[in-house]
N, C-alpha and C positions, 0 to 999 in steps of 0.2 A: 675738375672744377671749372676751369677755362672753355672746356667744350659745352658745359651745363649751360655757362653764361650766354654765350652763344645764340643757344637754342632759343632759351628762353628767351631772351633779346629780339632774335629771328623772326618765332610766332609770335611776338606782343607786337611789332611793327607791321606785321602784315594784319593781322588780326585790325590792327589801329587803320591801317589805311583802307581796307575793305569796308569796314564799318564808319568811317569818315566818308567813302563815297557812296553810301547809300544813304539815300536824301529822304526820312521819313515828313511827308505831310503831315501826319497826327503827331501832334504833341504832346508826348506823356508825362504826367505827372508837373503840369503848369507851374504849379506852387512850392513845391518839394524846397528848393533854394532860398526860400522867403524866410523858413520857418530857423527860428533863433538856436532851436537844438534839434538836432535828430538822433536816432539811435541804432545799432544794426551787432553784425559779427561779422567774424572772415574764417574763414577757413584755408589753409595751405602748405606748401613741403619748400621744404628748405635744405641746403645741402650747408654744412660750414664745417671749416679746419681751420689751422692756426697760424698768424704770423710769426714767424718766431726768429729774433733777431738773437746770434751770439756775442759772450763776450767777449772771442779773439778774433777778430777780423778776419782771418786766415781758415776758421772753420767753416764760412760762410761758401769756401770753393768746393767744400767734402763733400759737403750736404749731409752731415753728421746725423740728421732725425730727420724721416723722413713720414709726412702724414697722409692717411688715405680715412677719406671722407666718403659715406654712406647716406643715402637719402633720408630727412625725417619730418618731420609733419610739424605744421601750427594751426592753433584754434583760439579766439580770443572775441571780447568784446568790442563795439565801437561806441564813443560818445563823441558828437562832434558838436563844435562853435559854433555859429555864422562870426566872424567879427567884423568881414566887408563881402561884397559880392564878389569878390575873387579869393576872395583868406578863409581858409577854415583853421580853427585849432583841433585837435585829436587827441582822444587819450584810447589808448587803444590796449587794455591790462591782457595777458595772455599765458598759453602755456606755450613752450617748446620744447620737445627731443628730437635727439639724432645721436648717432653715434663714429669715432672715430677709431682707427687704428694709429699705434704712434710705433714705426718702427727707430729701434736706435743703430746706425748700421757700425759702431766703434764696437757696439759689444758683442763676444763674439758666439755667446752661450745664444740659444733660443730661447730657453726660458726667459732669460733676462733683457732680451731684446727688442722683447712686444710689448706693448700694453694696447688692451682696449678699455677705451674710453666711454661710457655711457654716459649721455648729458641731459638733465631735464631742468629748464630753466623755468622759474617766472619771470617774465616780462614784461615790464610797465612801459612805454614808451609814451611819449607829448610829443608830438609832431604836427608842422606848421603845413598845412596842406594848400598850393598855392596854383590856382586855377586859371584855363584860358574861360572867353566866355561860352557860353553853350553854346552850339550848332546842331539846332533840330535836337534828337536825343542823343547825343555823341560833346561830351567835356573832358578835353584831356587835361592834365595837370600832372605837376612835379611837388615832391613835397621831404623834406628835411626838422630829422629831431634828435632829441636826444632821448636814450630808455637807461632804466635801472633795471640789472636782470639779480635774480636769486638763483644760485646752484643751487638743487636739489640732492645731487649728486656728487659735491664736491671733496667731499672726504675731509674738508682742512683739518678739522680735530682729532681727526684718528691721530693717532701715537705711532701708527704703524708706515713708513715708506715705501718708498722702491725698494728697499732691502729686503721688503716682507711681502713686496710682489703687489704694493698700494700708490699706485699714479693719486698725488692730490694736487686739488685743485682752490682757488679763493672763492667763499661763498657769495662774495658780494662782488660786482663788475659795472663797468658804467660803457654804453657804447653809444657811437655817434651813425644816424641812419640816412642814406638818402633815397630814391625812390622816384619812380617814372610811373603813371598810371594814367588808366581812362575812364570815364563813368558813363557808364549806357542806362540812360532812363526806358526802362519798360513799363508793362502795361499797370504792375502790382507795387514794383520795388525798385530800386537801384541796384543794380550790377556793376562790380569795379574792379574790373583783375588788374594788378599792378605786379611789379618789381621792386626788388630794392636790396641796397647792400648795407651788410651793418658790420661796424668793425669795432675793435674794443679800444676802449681809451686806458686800463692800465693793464699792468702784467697780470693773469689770474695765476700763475705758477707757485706752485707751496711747494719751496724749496726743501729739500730731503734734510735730515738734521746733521748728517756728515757734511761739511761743507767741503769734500773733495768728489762728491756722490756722483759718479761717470752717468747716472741718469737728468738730473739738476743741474750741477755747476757749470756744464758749458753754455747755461740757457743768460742769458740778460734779459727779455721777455718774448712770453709765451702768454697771446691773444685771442680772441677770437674774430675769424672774420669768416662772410659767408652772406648766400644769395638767398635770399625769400622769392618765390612766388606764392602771392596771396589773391583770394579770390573773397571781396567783399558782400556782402545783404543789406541794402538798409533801405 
């Protein structure tokens, strides 16, 4: 996860400073930033696993569950504001999957040890998109929101547990995002690869109905967090 971050971090600064020192004379798309709304998509992969805080202190040295995170892809709409020549608002509705392994290392069975996780989210996110001014066709900006995500994949209803071999999960989650990006005005469209990390603000965990359940009880919460890279159109 740490080395993905990296990377992606890596090429988005060189990427950003290559393209901040080439000085286009033609100015594309003059007006693009005048207009009160505009509209677009994004496309991009996202890697995420989970924060997971225990509730004895003491497990926290073991590393009791251990998660390994898989690459997986986002697609979604964009609608944006103007509200000033530096502010945009965003509503940016989407899908996302990916998937995770959750090993439990207390348990000693293999069967009982793994779960893999499939996750297919919707995603609503409002996000305040907060801009430097243009330079030529190169605008970077930071931008910060909040999203409502839907599990698709959550299982919370099933009847069935970890006893019966069913990792569940809460349908509903709320997460807080933040996000570095650039906008390169071309000759047609806007182009805007950014970053951003989103984490979850409550426990999505749907505790086992044994409340001794060696896969559940040692959790206090279990979140989602994880890195988007998205590459914009508009």
């Amino acid at each position: 996860m740490k080395n993905l971050q990296f990377i992606f971090l890596g090429c988005f600064l060189v990427l950003s400073s290559v393209l901040t020192a080439q000085k286009n004379r033609v100015e594309y798309l003059p007006n693009f930033d005048k207009h009160p709304f505009h509209y677009g998509f994004y496309l991009g992969i996202n890697q995420n696993d989970f924060k997971l805080d225990y509730k004895e202190s003491n497990y926290s040295n073991t590393a009791l569950i251990k998660v390994a995170p898989t690459l997986g892809f986002n697609v979604g709409l964009i609608a944006d504001m103007r509200l000033h020549k530096n502010i945009n608002l965003r509503f940016e509705p989407g899908l996302t999957s990916n998937s995770k392994t959750i090993a439990f290392s207390h348990i000693n069975s293999k069967k009982d040890s793994i779960r893999e996780i499939g996750s297919t989210y919707l995603r609503i996110p409002l996000v305040v998109k907060f801009s430097t001014d243009r330079m030529d066709n190169v605008k970077p900006y930071v931008l910060a929101g909040l999203s409502y995500n839907y599990n698709f994949s959550s299982n919370e209803k099933n009847p069935d547990d970890n006893a019966s071999g069913e990792f569940r999960m809460k349908t509903h989650s709320f997460m807080y995002e933040v996000g570095i990006g650039i906008d390169l005005y071309l000759y047609f469209f806007k182009f805007s690869p950014s970053i951003r990390g989103v984490f979850a603000l409550n426990n999505e965990l749907k505790y086992d109905t044994d409340s001794n359940s060696k896969w559940t009880s040692p959790i206090k919460f279990l979140g989602t967090r994880g890195v988007f890279l998205n590459f914009s159109f508009e």
